[in-house]
C-alpha positions as CSV (number, residue, x, y, z in Angstrom):
1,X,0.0,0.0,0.0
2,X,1.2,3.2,-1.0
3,X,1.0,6.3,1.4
4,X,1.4,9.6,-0.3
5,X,3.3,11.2,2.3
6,X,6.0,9.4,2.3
7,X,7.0,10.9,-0.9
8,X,5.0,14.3,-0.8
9,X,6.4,16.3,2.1
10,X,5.0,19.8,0.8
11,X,1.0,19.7,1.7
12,X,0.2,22.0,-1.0
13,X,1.6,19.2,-3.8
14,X,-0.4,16.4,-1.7
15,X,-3.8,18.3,-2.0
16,X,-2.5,18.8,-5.9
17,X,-1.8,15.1,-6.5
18,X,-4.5,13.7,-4.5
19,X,-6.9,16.0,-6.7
20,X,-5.7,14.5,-9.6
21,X,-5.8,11.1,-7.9
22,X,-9.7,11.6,-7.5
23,X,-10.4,11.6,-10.9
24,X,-8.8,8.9,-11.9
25,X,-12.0,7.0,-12.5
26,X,-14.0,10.0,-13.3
27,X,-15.0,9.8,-17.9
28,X,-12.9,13.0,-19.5
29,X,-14.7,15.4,-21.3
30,X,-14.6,14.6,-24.9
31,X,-14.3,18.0,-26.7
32,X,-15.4,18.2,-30.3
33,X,-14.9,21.4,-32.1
34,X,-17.7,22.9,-34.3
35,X,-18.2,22.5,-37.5
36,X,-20.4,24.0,-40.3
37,X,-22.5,20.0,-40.7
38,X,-23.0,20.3,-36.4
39,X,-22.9,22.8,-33.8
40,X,-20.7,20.9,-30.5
41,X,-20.6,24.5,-28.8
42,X,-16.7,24.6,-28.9
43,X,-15.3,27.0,-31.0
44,X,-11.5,28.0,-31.3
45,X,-11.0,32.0,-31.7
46,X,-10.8,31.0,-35.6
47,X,-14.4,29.9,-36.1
48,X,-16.0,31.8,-33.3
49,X,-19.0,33.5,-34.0
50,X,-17.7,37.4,-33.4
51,X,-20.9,38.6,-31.0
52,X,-19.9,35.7,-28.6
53,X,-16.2,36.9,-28.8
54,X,-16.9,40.7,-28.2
55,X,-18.9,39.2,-25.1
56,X,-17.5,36.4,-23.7
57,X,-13.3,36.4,-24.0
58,X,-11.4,39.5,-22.2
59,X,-9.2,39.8,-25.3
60,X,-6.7,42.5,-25.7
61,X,-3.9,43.0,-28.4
62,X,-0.4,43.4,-27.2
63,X,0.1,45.9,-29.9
64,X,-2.4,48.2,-28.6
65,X,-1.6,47.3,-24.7
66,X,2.0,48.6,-25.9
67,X,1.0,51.6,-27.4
68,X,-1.1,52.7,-24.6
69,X,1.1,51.5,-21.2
70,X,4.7,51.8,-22.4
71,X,5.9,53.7,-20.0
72,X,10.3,54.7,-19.5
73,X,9.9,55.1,-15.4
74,X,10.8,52.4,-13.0
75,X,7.1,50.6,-12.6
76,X,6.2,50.6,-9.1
77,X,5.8,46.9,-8.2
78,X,8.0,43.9,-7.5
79,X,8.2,41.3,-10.4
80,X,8.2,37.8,-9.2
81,X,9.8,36.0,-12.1
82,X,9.0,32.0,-11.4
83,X,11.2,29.8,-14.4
84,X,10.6,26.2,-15.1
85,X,13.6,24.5,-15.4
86,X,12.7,20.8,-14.5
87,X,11.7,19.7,-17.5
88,X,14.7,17.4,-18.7
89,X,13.8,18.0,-22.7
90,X,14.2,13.9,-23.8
91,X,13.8,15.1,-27.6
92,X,16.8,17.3,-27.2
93,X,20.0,14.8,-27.5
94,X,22.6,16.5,-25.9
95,X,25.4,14.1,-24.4
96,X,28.3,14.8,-26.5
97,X,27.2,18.4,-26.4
98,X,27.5,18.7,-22.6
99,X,31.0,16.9,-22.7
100,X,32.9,20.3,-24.0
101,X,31.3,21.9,-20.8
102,X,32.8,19.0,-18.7
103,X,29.5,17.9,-17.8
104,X,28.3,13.7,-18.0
105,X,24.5,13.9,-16.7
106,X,22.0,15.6,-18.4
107,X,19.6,18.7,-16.2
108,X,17.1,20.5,-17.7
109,X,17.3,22.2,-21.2
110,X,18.0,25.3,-19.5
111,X,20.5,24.2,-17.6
112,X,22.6,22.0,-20.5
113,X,22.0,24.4,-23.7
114,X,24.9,27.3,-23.7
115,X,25.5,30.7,-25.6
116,X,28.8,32.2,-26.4
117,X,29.3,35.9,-24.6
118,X,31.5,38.3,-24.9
119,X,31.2,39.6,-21.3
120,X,30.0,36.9,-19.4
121,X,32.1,33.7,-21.3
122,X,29.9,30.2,-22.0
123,X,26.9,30.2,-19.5
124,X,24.2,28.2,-19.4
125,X,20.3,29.4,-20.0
126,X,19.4,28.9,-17.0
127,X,22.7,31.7,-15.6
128,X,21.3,33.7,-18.1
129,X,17.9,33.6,-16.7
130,X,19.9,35.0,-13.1
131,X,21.8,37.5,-15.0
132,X,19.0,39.2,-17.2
133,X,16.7,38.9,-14.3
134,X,19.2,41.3,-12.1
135,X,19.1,43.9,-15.0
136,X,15.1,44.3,-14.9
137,X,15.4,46.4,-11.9
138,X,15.8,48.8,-14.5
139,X,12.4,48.7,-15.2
140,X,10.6,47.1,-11.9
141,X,11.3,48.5,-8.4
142,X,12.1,45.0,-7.0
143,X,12.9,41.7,-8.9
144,X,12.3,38.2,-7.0
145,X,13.7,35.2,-8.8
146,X,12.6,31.8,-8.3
147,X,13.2,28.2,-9.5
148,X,10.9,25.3,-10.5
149,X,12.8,22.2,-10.1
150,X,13.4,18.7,-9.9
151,X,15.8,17.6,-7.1
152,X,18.2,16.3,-10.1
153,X,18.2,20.1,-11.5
154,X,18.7,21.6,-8.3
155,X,22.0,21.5,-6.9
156,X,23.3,22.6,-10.7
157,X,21.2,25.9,-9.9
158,X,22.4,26.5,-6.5
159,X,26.0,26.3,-8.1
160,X,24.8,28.8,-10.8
161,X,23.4,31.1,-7.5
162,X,26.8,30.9,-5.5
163,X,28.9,31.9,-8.5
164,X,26.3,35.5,-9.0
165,X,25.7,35.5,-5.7
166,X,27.4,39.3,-5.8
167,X,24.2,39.9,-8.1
168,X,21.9,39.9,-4.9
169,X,20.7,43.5,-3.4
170,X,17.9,45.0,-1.8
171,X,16.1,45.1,-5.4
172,X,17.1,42.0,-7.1
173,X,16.3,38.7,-4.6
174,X,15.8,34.5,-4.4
175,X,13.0,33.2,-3.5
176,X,13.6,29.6,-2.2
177,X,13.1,26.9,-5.3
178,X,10.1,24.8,-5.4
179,X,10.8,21.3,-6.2
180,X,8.5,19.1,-7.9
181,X,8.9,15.6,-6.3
182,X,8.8,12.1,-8.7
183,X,5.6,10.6,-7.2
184,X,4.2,7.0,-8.0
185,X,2.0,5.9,-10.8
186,X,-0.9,3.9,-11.7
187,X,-0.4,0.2,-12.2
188,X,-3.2,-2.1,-13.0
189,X,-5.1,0.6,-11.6
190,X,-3.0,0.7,-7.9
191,X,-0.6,3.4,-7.3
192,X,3.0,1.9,-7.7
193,X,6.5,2.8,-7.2
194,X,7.7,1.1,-9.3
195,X,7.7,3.8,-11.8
196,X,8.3,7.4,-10.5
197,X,6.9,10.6,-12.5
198,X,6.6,14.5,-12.0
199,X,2.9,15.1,-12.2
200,X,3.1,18.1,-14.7
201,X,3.7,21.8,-14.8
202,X,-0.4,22.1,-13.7
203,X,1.5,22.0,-9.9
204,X,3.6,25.0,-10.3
205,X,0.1,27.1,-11.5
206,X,-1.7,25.8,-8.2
207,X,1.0,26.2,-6.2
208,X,1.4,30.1,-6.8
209,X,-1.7,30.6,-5.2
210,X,-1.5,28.7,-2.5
211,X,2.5,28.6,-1.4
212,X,5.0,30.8,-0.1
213,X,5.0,34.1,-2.2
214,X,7.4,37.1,-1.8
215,X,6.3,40.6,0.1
216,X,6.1,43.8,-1.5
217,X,3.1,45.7,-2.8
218,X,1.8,45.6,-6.3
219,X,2.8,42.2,-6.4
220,X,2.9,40.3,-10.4
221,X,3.8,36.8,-10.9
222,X,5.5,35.4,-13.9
223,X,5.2,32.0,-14.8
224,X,7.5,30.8,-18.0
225,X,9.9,28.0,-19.5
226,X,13.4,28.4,-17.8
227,X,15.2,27.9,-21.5
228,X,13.1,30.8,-23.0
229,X,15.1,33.9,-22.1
230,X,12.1,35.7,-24.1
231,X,9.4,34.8,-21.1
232,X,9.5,37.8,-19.2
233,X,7.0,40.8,-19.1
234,X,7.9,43.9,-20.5
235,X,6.8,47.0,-18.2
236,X,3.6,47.7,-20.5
237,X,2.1,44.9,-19.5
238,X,2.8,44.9,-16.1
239,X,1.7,48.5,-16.0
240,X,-1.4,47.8,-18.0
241,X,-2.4,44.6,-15.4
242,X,-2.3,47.3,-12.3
243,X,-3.4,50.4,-13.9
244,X,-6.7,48.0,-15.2
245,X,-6.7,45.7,-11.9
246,X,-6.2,42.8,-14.9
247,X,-6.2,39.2,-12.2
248,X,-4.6,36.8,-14.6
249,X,-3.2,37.0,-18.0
250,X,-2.5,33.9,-20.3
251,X,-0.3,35.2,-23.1
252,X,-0.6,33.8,-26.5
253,X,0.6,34.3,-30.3
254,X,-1.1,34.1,-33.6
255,X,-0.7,30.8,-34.7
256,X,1.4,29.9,-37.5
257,X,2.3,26.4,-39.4
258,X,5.1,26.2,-36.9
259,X,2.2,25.8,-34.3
260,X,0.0,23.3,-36.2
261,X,0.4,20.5,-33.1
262,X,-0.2,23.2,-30.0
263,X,-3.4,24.0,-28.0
264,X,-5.5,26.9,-29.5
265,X,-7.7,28.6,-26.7
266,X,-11.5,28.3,-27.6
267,X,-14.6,29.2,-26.1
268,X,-17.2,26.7,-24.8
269,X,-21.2,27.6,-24.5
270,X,-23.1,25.4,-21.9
271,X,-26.3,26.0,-21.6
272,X,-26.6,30.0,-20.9
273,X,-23.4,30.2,-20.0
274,X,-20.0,30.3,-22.0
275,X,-16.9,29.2,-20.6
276,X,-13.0,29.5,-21.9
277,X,-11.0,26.4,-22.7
278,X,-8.3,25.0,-24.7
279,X,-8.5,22.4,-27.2
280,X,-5.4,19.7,-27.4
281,X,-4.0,18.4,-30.3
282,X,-5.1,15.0,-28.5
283,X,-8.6,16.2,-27.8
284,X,-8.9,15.9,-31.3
285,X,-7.3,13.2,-32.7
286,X,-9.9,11.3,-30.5
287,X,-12.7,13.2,-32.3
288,X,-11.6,12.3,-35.6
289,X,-10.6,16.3,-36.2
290,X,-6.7,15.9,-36.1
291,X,-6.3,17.7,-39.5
292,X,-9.2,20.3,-38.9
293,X,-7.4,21.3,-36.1
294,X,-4.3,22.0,-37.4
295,X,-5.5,23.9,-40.2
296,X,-7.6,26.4,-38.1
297,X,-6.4,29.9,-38.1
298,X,-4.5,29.2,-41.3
299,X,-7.3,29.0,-43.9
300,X,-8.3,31.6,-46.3
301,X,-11.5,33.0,-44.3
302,X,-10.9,32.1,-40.9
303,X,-10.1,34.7,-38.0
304,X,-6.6,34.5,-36.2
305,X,-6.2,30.6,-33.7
306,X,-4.7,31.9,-30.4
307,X,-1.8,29.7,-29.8
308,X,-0.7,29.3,-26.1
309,X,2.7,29.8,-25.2
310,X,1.9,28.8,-21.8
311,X,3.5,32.0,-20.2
312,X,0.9,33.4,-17.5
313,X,1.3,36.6,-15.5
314,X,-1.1,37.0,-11.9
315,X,-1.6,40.3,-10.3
316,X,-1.8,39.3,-6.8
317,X,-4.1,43.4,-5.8
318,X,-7.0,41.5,-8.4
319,X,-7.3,38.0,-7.2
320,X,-7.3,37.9,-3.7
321,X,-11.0,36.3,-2.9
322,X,-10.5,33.8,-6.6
323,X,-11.3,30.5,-5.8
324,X,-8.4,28.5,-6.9
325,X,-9.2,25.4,-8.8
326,X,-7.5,22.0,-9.4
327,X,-6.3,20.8,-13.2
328,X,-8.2,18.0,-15.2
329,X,-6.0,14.7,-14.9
330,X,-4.1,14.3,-17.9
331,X,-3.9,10.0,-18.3
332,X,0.4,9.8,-19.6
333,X,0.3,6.4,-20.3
334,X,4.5,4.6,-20.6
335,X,3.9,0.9,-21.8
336,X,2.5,-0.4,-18.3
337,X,2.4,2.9,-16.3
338,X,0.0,5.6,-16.3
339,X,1.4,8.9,-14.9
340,X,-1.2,11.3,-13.3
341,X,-0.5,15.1,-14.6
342,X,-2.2,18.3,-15.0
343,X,-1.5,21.3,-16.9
344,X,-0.9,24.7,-15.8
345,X,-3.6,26.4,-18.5
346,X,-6.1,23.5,-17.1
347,X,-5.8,25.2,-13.4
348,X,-6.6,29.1,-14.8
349,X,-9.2,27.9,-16.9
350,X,-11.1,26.0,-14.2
351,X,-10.8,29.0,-11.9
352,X,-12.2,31.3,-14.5
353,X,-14.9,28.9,-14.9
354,X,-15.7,28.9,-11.1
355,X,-15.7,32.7,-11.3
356,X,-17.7,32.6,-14.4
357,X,-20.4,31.1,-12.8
358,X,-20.2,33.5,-10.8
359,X,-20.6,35.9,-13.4
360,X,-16.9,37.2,-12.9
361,X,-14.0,36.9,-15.4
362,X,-10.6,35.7,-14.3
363,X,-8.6,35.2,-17.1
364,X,-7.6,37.5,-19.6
365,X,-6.2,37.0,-23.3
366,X,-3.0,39.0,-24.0
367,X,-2.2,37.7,-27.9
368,X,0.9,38.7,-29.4
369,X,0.9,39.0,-33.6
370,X,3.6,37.5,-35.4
371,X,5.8,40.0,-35.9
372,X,6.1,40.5,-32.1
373,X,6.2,36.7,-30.9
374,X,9.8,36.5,-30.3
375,X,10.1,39.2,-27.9
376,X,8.4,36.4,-25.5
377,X,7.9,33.4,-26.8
378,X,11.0,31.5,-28.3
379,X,10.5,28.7,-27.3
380,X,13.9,25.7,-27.8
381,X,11.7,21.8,-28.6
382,X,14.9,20.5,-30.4
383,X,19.0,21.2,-31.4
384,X,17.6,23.0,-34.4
385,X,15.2,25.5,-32.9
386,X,18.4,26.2,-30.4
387,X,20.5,26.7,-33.0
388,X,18.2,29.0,-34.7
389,X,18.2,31.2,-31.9
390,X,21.7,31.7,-31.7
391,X,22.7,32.0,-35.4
392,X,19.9,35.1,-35.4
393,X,21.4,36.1,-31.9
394,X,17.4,36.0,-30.3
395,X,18.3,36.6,-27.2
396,X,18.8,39.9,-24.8
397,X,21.5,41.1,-26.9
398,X,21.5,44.5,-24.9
399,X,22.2,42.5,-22.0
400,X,25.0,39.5,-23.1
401,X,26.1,40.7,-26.3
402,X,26.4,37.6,-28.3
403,X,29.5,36.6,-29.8
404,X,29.0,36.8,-33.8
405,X,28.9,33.6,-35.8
406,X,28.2,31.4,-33.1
């Protein structure tokens, strides 16, 4: 018999996985998206009909949040940048890579993938992450990082801390990591130990509601992949999110072919109400709408797909009485084993729902158009998209001045 607690010592990840554990015999929702032959009620932001859009999704343009908030003073709050950096990136071989950096064991992606400076030397994403979070004190009275990790990415970040430890001041802080524990399965339909998995990102967006969070007035939360130096608010958003009291903001882009596979968020009417969700790329391969859904957004009459880049901002002034909700399970079935997960947009979206039906919004759309994507979403899924990003020098170049031709 297996008892949680021996392997969960944070309580907030226990309530988390024991959520997830209680609907592990519960039917998933089998989302179909609309089409012109029958009317399911779900509609991606391509097909939507425009009168429920105008009414029903807190959509705003980055372009025109830019124009209007850009401001050049210090904003007034303190940024609490959270980076994901367990994630250990299986698609990205990297072995012989890591070998000219003296290293044998793979971390994370941001931890293992390097960039060539000419101030700093060879560092690591993830050291890049610590410098470039120092310099946005620049633009935010008071900068709080902190780490998402595994225990095997951990001690490779507190190595990274020592050596910029001279970074640290009264503006620019750490905030303690939070480490995601490797918790049992499901076996023959018993939780096992025999195989050990992380139960998804969805634990990191419960968590920053409920844990530990830094003080300091006009508090905003970032939540974004620890290899993307490009997730990181700019000051007209934050501006715009306390100027407007805006609680929670899911950034997206405007989906291209590059983003044929990723979620699109869609709106869902139920009855006489309409709530937000996102459709999976699974979600509709078990409908039979695999290639419908990858072409939506991208055909000749249809409105802009809103692509999430799962990077989620929370102004902590606008939801202090939200009712926090728990992810749907996601069933990750490995050969025998069935890992339990959730997903981080799957904990918003249920909150917004709970405060939907209470005729409140939670979650705001923040889409960014093509042209301005990169500026915070670049995201690395294999050696090529890393080596993209460095031949084009997509990085804070006004901060670690790449070295040419790398």
């Amino acid at each position: 018999m297996i008892n949680l607690k021996d392997y969960i010592k944070n309580p907030i990840e226990l309530e988390y996985f024991e959520g997830l554990l209680s609907q592990l015999n519960e039917k998933s929702e089998q989302l179909t998206i609309a089409t012109t032959e029958k009317d399911t009620g779900v509609y991606p932001t391509a097909i939507a009909p425009r009168e429920l859009m105008r009414r029903e999704l807190p959509f705003h343009s980055y372009e025109d949040i830019k124009q209007r908030y850009s401001t050049k003073e210090v904003v007034d709050c303190t940024l609490w940048l959270r980076k994901m950096h367990g994630g250990l990136g299986s698609s990205l071989d990297r072995s012989d890579y890591l070998k000219k950096y003296g290293r044998t064991t793979p971390g994370s992606k941001s931890t293992d993938l390097y960039i060539e400076t000419e101030e700093f030397g060879d560092i690591s994403l993830a050291e890049a992450q610590i410098i470039q979070a120092s310099k946005k004190t620049s633009s935010f009275k008071r900068v709080v990082l902190q780490d998402l990790v595994n225990n095997d990415v951990k001690p490779i970040l507190d190595k990274m801390w020592e050596k910029h430890s001279n970074l640290l001041n009264e503006n620019f802080s750490r905030l303690e990591s939070v480490i995601q524990q490797k918790l049992p399965t499901i076996k023959n339909g018993e939780l096992t130990d025999e195989r050990l998995a992380p139960a998804g990102h969805g634990f990191f967006g419960y968590e920053v509601f409920k844990g530990p969070r830094p003080e300091g007035e006009n508090l905003i939360a970032c939540i974004g992949n620890g290899e993307d130096l490009s997730s990181t608010p700019d000051r007209a958003i934050v501006n715009w999110m306390l100027t407007e009291n805006i609680p929670v903001v899911m950034v997206t882009t405007t989906k291209t072919k590059r983003d044929m596979k990723g979620g699109q968020i869609a709106l869902k009417v139920e009855g006489d109400k309409t709530f937000l969700t996102i459709v999976e790329k699974a979600q509709a391969e078990q409908a039979g709408q695999l290639e419908y859904f990858e072409h939506l957004g991208l055909r000749e009459d249809d409105e802009d797909a809103f692509f999430n880049t799962n990077l989620v901002l929370i102004n902590f002034n606008a939801v202090q009485h939200a009712e926090i909700a728990l992810p749907d399970l996601i069933k990750n079935q490995k050969g025998e084993f069935m890992q339990l997960e959730g997903a981080m947009g799957s904990v918003l979206l249920n909150s917004d729902r709970l405060s939907r039906i209470k005729n409140k919004k939670l979650v705001h759309i923040l889409n960014v158009n093509k042209e301005n994507r990169l500026k915070f979403f670049n995201p690395i899924k294999n050696i090529d998209d890393f080596d993209h990003i460095k031949k084009n020098q997509e990085v804070d170049e006004e901060i670690f001045h790449l070295k040419k031709n790398t």
